[in-house]
C-alpha positions as CSV (number, residue, x, y, z in Angstrom):
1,X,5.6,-30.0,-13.3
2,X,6.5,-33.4,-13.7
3,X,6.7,-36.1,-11.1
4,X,10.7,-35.5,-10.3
5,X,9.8,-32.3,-9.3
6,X,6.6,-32.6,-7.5
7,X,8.0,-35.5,-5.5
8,X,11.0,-33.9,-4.5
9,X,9.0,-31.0,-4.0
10,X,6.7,-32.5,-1.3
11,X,10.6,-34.7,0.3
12,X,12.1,-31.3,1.2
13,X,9.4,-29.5,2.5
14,X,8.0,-32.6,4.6
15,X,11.7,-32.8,6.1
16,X,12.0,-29.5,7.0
17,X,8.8,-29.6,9.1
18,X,9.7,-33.0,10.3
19,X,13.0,-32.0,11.6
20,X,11.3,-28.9,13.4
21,X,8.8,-30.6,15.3
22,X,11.9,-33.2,16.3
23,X,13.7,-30.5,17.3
24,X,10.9,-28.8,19.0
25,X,9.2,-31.3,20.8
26,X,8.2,-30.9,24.3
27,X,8.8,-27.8,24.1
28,X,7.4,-24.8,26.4
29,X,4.4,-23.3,24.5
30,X,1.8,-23.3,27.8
31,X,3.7,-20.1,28.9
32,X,4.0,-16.0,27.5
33,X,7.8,-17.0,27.6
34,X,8.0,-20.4,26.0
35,X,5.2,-18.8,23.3
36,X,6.6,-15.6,22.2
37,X,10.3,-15.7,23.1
38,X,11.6,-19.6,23.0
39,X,11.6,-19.5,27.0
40,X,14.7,-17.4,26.2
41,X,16.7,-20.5,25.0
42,X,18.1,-19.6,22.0
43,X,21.7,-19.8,20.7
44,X,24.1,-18.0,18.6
45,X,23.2,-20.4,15.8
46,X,19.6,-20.3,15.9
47,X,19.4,-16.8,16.3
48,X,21.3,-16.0,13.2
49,X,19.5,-18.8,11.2
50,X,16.0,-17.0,12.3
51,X,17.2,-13.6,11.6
52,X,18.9,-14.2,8.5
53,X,15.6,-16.2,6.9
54,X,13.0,-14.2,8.5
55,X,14.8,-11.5,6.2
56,X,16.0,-13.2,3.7
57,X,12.6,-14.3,2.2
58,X,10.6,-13.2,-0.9
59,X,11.0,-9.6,-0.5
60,X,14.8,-10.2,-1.3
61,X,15.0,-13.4,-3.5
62,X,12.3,-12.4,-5.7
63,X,11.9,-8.3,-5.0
64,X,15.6,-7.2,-4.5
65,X,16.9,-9.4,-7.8
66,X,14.4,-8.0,-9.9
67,X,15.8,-4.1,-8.5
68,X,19.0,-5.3,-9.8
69,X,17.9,-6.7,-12.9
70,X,16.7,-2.9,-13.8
71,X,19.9,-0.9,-11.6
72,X,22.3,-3.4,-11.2
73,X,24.6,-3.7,-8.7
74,X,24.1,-0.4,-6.4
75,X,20.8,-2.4,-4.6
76,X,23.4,-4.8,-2.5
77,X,23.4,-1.3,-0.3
78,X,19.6,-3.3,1.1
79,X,22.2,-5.9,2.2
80,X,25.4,-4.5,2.8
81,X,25.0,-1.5,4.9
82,X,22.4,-3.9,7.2
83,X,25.7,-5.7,8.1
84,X,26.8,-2.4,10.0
85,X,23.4,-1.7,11.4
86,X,23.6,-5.6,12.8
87,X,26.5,-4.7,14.6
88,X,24.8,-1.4,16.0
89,X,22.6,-4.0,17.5
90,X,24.6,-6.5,18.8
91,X,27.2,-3.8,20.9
92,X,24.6,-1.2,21.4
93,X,20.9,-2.0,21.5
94,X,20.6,-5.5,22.6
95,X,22.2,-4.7,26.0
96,X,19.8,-3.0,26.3
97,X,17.0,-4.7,25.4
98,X,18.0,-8.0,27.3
99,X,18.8,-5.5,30.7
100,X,14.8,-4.7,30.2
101,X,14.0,-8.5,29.9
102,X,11.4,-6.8,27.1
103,X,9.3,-9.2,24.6
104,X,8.3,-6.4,22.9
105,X,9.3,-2.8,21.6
106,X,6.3,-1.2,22.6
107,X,6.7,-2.8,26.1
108,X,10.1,-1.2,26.1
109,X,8.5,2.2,25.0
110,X,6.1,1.9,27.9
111,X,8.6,1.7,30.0
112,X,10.4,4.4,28.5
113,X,7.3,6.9,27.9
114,X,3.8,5.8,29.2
115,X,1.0,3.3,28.1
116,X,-0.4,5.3,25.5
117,X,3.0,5.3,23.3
118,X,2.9,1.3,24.0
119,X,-0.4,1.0,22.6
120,X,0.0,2.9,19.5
121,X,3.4,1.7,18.4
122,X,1.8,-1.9,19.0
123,X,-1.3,-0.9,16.9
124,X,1.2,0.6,14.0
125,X,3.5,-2.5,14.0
126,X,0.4,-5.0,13.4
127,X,-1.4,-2.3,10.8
128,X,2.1,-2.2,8.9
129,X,2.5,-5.8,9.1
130,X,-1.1,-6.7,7.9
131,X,-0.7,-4.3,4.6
132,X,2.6,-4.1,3.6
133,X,5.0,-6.4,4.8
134,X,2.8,-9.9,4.7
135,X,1.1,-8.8,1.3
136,X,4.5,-7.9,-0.3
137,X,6.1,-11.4,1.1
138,X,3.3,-13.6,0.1
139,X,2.9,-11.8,-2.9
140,X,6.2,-11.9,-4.6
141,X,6.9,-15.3,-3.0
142,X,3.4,-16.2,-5.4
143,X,4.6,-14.6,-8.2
144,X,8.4,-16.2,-8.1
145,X,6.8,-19.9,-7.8
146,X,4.7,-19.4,-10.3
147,X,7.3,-17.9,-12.7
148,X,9.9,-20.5,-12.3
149,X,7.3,-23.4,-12.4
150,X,4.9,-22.2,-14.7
151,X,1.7,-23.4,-12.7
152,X,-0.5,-20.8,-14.7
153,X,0.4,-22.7,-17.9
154,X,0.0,-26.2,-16.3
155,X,-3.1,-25.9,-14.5
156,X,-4.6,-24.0,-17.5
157,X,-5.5,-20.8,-15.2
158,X,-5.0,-17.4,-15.3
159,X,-1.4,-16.0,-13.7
160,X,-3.9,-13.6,-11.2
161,X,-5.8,-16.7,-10.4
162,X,-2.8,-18.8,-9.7
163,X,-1.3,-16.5,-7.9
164,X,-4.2,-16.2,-5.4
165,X,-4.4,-19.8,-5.0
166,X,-0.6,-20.4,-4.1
167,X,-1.3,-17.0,-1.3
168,X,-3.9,-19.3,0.1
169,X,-1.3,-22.0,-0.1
170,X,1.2,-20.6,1.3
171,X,-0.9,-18.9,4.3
172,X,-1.9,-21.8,5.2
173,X,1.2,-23.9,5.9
174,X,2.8,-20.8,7.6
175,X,-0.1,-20.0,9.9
176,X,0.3,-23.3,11.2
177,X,4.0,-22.8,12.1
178,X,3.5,-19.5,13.6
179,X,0.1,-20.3,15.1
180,X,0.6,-24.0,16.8
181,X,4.1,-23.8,17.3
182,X,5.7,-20.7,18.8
183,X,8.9,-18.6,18.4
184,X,11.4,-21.7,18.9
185,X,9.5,-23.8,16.1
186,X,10.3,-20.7,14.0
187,X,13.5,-20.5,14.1
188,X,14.6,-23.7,14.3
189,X,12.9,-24.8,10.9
190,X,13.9,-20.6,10.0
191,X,17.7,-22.5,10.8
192,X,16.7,-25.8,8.5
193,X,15.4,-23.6,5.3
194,X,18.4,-21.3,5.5
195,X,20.8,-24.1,5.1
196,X,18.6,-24.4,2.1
197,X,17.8,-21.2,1.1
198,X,22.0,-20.8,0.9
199,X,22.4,-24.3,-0.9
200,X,19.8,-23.3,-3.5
201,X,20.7,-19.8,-4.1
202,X,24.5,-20.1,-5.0
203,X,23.0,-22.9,-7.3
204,X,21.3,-20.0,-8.8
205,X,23.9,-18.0,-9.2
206,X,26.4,-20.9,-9.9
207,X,24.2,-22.3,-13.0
208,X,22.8,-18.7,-14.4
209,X,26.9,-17.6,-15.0
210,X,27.7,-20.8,-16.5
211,X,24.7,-20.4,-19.0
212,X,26.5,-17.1,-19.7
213,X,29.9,-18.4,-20.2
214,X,28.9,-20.8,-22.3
215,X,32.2,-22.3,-24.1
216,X,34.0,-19.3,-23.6
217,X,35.8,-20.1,-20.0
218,X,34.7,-19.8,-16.4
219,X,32.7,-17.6,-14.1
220,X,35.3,-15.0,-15.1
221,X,34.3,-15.1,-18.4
222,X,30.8,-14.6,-17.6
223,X,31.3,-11.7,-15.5
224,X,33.2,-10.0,-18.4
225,X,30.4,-10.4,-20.6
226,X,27.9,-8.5,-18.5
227,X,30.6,-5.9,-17.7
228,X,31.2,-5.6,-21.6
229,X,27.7,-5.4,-22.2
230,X,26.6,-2.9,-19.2
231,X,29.7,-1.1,-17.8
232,X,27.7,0.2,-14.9
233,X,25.6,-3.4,-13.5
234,X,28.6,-3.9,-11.2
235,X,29.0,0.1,-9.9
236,X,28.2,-0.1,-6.3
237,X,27.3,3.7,-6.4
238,X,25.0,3.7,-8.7
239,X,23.8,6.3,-11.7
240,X,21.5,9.8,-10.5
241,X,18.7,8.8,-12.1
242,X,18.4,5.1,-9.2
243,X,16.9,5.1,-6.4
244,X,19.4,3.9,-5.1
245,X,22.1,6.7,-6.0
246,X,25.3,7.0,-3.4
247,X,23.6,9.9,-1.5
248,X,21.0,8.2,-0.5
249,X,23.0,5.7,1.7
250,X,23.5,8.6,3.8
251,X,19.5,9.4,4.6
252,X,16.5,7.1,3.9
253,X,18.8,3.8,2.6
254,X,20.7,4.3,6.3
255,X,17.9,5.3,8.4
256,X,15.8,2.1,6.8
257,X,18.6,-0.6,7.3
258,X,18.7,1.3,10.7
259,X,15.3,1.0,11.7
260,X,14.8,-2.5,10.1
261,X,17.8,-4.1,12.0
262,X,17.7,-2.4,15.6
263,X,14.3,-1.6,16.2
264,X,11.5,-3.8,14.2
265,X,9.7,-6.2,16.3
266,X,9.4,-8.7,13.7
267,X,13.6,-8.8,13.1
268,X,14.6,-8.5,16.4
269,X,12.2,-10.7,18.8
270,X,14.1,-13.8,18.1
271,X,17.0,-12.0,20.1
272,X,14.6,-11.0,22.7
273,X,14.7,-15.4,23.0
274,X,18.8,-15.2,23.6
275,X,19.8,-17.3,26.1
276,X,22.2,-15.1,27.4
277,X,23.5,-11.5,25.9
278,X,26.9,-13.8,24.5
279,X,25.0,-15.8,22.8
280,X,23.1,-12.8,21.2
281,X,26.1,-11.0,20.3
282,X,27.3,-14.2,18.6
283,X,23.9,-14.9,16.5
284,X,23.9,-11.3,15.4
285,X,27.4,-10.9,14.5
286,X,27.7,-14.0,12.8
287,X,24.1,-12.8,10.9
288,X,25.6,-9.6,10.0
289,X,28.9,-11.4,8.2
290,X,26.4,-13.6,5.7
291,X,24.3,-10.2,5.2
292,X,27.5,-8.5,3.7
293,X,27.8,-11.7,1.0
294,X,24.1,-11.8,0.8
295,X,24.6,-10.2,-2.5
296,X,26.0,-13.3,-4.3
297,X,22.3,-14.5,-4.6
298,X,20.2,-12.0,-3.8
299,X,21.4,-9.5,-6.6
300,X,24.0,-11.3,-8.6
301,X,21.5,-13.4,-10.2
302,X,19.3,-10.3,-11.3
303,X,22.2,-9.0,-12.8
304,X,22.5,-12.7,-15.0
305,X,18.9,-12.5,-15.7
306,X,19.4,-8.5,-17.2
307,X,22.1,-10.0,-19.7
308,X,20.2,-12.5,-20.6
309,X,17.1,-11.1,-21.3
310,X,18.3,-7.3,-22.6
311,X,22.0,-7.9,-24.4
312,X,21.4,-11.9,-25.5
313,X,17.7,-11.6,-26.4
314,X,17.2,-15.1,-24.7
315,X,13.8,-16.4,-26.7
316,X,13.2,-18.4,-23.2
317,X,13.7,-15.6,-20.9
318,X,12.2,-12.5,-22.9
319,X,8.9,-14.5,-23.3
320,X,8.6,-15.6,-19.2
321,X,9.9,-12.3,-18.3
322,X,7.6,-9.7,-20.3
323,X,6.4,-6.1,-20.3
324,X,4.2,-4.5,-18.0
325,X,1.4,-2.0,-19.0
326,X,3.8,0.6,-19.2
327,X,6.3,-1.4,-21.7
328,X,9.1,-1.6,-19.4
329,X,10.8,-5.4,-18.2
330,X,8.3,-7.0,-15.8
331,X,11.1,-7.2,-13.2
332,X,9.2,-8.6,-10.7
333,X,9.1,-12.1,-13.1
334,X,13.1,-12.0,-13.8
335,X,13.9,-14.1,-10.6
336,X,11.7,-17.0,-11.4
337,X,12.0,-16.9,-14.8
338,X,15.9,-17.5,-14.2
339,X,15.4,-20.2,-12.1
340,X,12.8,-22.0,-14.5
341,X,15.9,-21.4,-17.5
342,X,18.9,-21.9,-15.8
343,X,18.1,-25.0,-12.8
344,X,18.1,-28.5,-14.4
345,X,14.6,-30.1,-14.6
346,X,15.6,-32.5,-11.1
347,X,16.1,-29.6,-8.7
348,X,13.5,-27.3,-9.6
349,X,11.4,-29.5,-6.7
350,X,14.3,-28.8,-4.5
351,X,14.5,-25.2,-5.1
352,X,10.7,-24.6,-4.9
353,X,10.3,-26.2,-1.9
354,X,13.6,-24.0,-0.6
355,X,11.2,-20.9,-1.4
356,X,8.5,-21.7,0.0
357,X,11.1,-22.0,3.3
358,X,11.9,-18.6,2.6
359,X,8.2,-17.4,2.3
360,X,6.9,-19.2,5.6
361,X,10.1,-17.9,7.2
362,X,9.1,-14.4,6.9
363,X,5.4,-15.0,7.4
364,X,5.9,-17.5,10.1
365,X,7.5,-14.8,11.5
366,X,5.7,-11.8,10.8
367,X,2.3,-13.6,12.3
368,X,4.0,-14.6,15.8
369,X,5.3,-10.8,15.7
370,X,1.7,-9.5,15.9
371,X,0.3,-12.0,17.9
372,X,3.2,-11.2,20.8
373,X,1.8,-7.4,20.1
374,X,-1.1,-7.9,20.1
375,X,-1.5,-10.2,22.8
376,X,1.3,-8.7,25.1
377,X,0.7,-4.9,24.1
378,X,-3.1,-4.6,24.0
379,X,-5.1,-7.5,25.0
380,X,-3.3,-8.1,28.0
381,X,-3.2,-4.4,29.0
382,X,-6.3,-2.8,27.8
383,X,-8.7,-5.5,26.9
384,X,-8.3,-8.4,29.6
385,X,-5.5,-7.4,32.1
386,X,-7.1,-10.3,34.3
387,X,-6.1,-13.1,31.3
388,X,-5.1,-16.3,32.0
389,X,-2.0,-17.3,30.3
390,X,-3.7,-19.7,28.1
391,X,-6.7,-17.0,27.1
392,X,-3.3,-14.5,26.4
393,X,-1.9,-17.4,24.0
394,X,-5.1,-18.0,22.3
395,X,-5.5,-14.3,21.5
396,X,-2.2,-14.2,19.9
397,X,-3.2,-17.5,17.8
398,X,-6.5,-15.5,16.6
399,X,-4.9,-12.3,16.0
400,X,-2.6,-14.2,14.1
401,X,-5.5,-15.8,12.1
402,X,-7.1,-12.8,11.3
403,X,-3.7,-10.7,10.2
404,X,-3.1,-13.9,7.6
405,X,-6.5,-13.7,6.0
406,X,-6.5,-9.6,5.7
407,X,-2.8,-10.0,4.5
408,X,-3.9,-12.4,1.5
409,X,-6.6,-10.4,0.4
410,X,-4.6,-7.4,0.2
411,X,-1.3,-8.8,-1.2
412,X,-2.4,-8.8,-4.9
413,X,-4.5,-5.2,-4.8
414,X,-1.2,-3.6,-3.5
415,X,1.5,-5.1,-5.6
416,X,-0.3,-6.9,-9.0
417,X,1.5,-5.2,-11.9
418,X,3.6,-2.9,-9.9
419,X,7.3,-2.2,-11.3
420,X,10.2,-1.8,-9.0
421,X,8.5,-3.4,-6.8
422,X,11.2,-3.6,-4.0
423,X,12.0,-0.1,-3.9
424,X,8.0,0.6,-3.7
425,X,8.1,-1.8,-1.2
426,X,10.9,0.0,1.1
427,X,9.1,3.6,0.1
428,X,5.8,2.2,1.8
429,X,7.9,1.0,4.9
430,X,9.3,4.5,5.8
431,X,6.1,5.4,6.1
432,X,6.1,3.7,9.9
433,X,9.9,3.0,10.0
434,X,11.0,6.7,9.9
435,X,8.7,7.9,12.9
436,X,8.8,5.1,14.9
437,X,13.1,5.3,14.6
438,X,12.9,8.9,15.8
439,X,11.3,8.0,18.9
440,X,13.2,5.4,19.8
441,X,16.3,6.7,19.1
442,X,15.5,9.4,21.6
443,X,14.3,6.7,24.1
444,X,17.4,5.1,24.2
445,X,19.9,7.9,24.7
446,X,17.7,11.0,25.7
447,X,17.0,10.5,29.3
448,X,14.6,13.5,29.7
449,X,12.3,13.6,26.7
450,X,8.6,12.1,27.6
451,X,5.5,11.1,26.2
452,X,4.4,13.3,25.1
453,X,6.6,14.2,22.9
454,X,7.0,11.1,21.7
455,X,3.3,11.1,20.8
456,X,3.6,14.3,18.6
457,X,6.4,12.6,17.2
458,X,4.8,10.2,15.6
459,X,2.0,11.4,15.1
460,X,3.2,14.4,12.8
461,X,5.6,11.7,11.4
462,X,3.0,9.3,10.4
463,X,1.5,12.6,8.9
464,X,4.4,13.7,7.1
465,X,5.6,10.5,5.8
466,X,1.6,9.7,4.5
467,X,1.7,13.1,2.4
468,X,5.5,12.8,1.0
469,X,4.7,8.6,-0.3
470,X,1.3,8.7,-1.7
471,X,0.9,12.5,-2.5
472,X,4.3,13.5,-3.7
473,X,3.3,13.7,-7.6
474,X,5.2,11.0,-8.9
475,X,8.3,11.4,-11.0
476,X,7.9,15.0,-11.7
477,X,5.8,16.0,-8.6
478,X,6.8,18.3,-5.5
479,X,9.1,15.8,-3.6
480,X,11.5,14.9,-6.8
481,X,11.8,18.4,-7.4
482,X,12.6,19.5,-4.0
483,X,14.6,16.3,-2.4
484,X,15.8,14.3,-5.9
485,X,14.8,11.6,-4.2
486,X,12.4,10.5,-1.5
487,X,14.8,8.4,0.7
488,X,16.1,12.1,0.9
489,X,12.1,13.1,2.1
490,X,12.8,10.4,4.6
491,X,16.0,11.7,6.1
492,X,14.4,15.2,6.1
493,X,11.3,14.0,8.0
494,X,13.4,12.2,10.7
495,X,15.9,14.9,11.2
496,X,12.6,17.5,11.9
497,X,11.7,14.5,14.3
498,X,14.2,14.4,16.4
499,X,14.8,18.4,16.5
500,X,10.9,18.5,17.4
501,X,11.5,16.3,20.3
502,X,14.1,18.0,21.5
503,X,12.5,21.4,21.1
504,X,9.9,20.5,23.4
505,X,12.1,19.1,26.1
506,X,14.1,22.5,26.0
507,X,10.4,24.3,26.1
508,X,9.8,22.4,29.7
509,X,7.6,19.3,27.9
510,X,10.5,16.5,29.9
511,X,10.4,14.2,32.6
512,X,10.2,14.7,36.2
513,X,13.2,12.8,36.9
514,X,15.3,11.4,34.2
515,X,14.6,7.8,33.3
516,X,16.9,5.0,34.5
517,X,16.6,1.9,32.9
518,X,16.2,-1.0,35.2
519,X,17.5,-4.2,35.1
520,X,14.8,-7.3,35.2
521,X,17.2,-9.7,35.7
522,X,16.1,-12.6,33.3
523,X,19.1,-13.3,31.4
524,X,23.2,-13.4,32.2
525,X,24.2,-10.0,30.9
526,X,28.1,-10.6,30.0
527,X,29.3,-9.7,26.8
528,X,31.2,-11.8,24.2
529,X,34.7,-10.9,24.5
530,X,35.2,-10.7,21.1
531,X,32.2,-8.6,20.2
532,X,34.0,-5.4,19.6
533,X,36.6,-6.7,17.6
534,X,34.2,-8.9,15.6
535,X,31.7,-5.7,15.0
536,X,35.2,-3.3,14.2
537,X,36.1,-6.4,11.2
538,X,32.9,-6.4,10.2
539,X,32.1,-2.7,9.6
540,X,35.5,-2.1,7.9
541,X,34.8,-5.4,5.5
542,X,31.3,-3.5,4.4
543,X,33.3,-0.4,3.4
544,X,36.0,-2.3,1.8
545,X,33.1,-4.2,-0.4
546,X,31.9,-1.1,-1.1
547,X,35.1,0.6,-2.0
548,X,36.4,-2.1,-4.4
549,X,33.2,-1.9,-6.9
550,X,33.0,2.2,-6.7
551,X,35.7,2.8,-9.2
């Protein structure tokens, strides 16, 4: 790394952080409000800017290029389709949510079913946090720094060993965002790195197709070469043999965008913060029209990085990229490796420091997520109900402590070495995603069903799930030769859900009287005007992407 880079390395990230705690001081973090939910203050702006980079971190730079790099354009459906699951959100669910004046899903479910449905869904949320998402986040956001900087070569280490000393690096500088500062400190410098993370990544995508064109013309010319080269990198359907094959759009790829957009505490809390539900509406919505383009950097340049590597033989890219164990394209290094080949020497510094935005945005994130479970959902209810509101705070900021440390240790175990890492990645999600959905689904628009059906719900889902992900067989096991597919496994499980809860309603297992949401009152509950016709433009541009690269 030479000193260009380093030093604009260190301007960019200080600025971000200096702009944040500009923005953010004297701000409320004495109270559970002003702590967890931004003393529900947020805007339109801010919550898109914290939605959009709380997603868009690692898991998609690094994880959903390197899916396309081995299936090509038929991945966008991780971004697309979440477009239409946004607007689900904004006209359906977050009505809702702001009626209940909730900080919390489990404090919704409670509401909804009973204390013991609150304390497990909060217990799932911070186990699935702890060993999936944070490991797979800090993990691949390791692995792309290292690739596109070559720190293992400079420092004269080991690529395992570097990689756990940039986990500890990074876990560090986000802890103290999500720890010290709050929800608003997270997404305003969430806001700051995705002005960033967009800059940086359509220079990606900008410099990788004019490598490609080379003398020969334009970004046209480029695209021509790849379609000569692989007829089918730019089918949005996809082949049989992908995981992500058109079928499954209509089962687990749904029911995980879905889940992921409506219902996931760590997405949706930052709309819990909206000032008002106009101001939500407009944050979402205007989220939900970037996620439909999100695919001109988050899989585009995979698709560059493919070319290069498999139909030019590039000497640069074919050495950084390499083979796993199993002789197959280390996909998980394509991302960086493109960066470190295509980005002149001056803004590597920029870009790298644009990453680690996009790493401590979703960590940042994920770590305030737990605390407010934690802290909200069991230590306030079952441990001390009689908590002040600073011993409430601090047990957030230690549960958040303690979920960082776990989450680096486990990050490399889980994903070192792992191909398709992004599609393992979303198989280990459904796990929790698919029975958690299933429940509240039925919450939301099933006024009868109770707790304890919702209890055997996810319990026999967590079940189910468990057995289909880690004891299907693999590639020629039970579950491929039953379902093709396991997103299908996941659209099979939920369906059963769903029917099981409603079997035990009709055998007498119901409510008393059927539930009746209240309203708490806490924020201005008028719509944005536009909202309908917004959400109608938006769905019909997501079929219209996808209809124009199916044939």
């Amino acid at each position: 790394m030479n000193t260009t880079t380093f030093v604009s390395f260190l301007f960019f990230t200080g600025l971000v952080a200096f702009l944040t705690w500009w923005k953010t001081r004297g701000s409320d973090v004495d109270t559970d409000e002003g702590y967890f939910l931004a003393g529900r203050s947020l805007t339109g702006v801010f919550i898109a800017g914290s939605l959009l980079l709380t997603n868009l971190s690692t898991e998609q730079l690094v994880g959903l290029n390197g899916d396309s790099f081995r299936d090509g354009l038929s991945v966008m459906c991780w971004e697309v389709v979440a477009g239409i699951s946004l607007v689900v959100l904004a006209l359906v669910f977050l009505p809702r949510y702001l009626k209940s004046g909730i900080a919390t899903i489990p404090q919704f479910l409670e509401e909804r079913y009973g204390r013991g449905v609150r304390a497990l869904t909060a217990g799932i949320f911070i186990v699935a946090y702890m060993l999936i998402l944070l490991p797979f986040v800090l993990f691949l956001g390791a692995n792309g720094l290292n690739g596109m900087l070559a720190l293992n070569t400079r420092f004269g280490v080991s690529d395992y060993t570097m990689i756990w000393i940039l986990l500890v690096f990074i876990a560090s500088l986000g802890g103290a965002y999500a720890i010290f500062g709050g929800l608003r400190a997270i997404a305003v410098s969430d806001t700051f790195n995705g002005a960033g993370l967009l800059v940086g990544g359509l220079m990606i995508t900008y410099y990788s197709l004019q490598v490609i064109a080379g003398t020969d013309g334009g970004f046209g010319a480029a695209l021509q070469k790849i379609h000569e080269a692989d007829p089918d990198a730019f089918h949005s359907l996809g082949k049989a043999d992908e995981s992500t094959h058109w079928p499954t759009l209509f089962t687990g790829v749904l029911l995980l965008n879905f889940f992921y957009w409506t219902t996931n505490q760590q997405i949706i809390q930052r709309t819990f913060g909206a000032k008002n539900l106009a101001e939500g509406q407009k944050g979402v919505l205007l989220a939900a029209f970037f996620k439909i383009l999100a695919p001109l950097i988050l899989v585009l340049p995979g698709i560059a990085a493919a070319y290069l590597v498999i139909t030019v033989q590039d000497t640069q890219m074919v050495e950084s990229v390499g083979k796993t164990a199993e002789g197959e394209w280390d996909s998980s290094r394509a991302y960086g490796s493109l960066v470190a080949r295509v980005l002149p020497e001056w803004l590597l510094g920029f870009f790298a420091a644009v990453v680690i935005g996009s790493i401590l945005s979703t960590f940042n994130s994920v770590l305030n997520s737990a605390a407010t479970l934690f802290s909200l959902d069991v230590y306030k209810q079952y441990i001390r109900p009689d908590a002040t509101t600073k011993q409430v705070r601090f047990s957030g900021q230690l549960c958040s402590f303690i979920v960082a440390v776990l989450a680096v240790i486990a990050a490399p175990l889980v994903f070192y070495g792992q191909a398709g890492v992004f599609s393992f990645f979303q198989g280990l999600n459904g796990v929790y995603f698919i029975p958690l959905a299933s429940v509240i689904l039925l919450g939301l628009f099933h006024r009868t069903a109770d707790g304890r059906s919702a209890m055997t719900a996810l319990v026999v889902g967590l079940v189910l799930m468990v057995i289909g992900t880690f004891f299907g067989g693999g590639d020629d096991g039970w579950l491929n030769s039953t379902f093709k597919n396991g997103f299908h496994y996941m659209g099979a499980v939920f369906l059963f859900l769903v029917l099981l809860q409603l079997a035990m309603v009709a055998m007498g297992i119901r409510r008393d009287e059927p539930y009746q949401q209240r309203d708490a009152k806490l924020v201005d509950l008028t719509p944005w005007k536009p909202a309908p016709y917004v959400g109608g433009f938006l769905v019909l541009l997501c079929l219209g992407v996808y209809a124009f690269f199916a044939v």
